[in-house]
Residue, then its C-alpha position, 0 to 999 in steps of 0.5 A: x505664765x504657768x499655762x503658757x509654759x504648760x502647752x509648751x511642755x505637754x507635749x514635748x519629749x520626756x526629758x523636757x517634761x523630767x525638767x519642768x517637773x524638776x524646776x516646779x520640784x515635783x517628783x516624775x510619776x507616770x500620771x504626769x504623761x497621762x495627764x500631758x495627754x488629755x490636756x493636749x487633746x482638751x487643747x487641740x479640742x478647744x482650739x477646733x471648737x470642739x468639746x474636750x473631754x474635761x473628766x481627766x483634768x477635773x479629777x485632777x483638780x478633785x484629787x488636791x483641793x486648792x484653799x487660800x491661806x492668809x499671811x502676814x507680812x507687814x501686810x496681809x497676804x493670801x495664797x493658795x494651797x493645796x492639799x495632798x501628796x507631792x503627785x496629787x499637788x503636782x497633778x492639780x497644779x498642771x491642771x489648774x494651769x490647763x484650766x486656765x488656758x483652756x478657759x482664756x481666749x487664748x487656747x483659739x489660738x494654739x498653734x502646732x509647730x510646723x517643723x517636721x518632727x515637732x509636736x509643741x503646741x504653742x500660743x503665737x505672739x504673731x499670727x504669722x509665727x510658725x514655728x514653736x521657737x524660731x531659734x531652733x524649729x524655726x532655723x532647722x526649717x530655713x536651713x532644710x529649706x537651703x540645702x534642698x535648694x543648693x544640693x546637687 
């Protein structure tokens, strides 16, 4: 699911976004992190029950129109794509899955990672979830958590 896969990266570090831009095979550009964080802001705003500050991510979606197109392939199928350069494209693409997001039930339930030092939003697959993942926040907690209680 893009959308979810976007909140993870919106507000990650740069390196973890340089690598999601990559898988998509999308060139760095520095709209990207801006539009990370007026997507975070919309989240962060939805989740509040607040209005977000939708312009930034309409003008993503205005600046490489989406169309479907048809195929064939034993049968017919459709696709959608979009028009416009690779940054253009890229842009519409995260905003699209933003939009999505913001748009389901799920943006009420982004939560923000309670590890210190981690600023994921992530959408719980529990309520009692605290941690963007367990394995990594999640431990580092546990084990902060040990020492302060075992150092002398």
């Amino acid at each position: 699911m893009l959308a979810i896969d976007f909140v993870n990266t919106l507000t990650s570090e740069d390196d973890r976004l340089d690598e999601w831009l990559s898988s998509q095979g999308l060139p760095w550009s520095e709209a990207f992190r801006d539009l990370r964080g007026h997507v975070g802001a919309a989240v962060l705003a939805v989740r509040d029950g607040l209005e977000p500050d939708l312009a930034p991510l309409n003008a993503a979606l205005r600046g490489a129109p989406s169309f479907e197109v048809l195929t064939w392939s034993g049968a017919v199928e459709v696709t959608r794509e979009r028009e416009g350069d690779e940054v253009a494209r890229g842009l519409a693409l995260l905003a699209d899955a933003a939009a999505e997001l913001l748009a389901s039930p799920a943006a009420r339930k982004v939560k923000t990672c309670e590890a210190p030092g981690c600023r994921l939003l992530f959408v719980p697959a529990h309520p009692r979830r605290r941690w963007c993942d367990p394995a990594t926040c999640g431990n580092r907690v546990r084990v902060a958590r040990y020492y302060q209680r075992h150092k002398d």
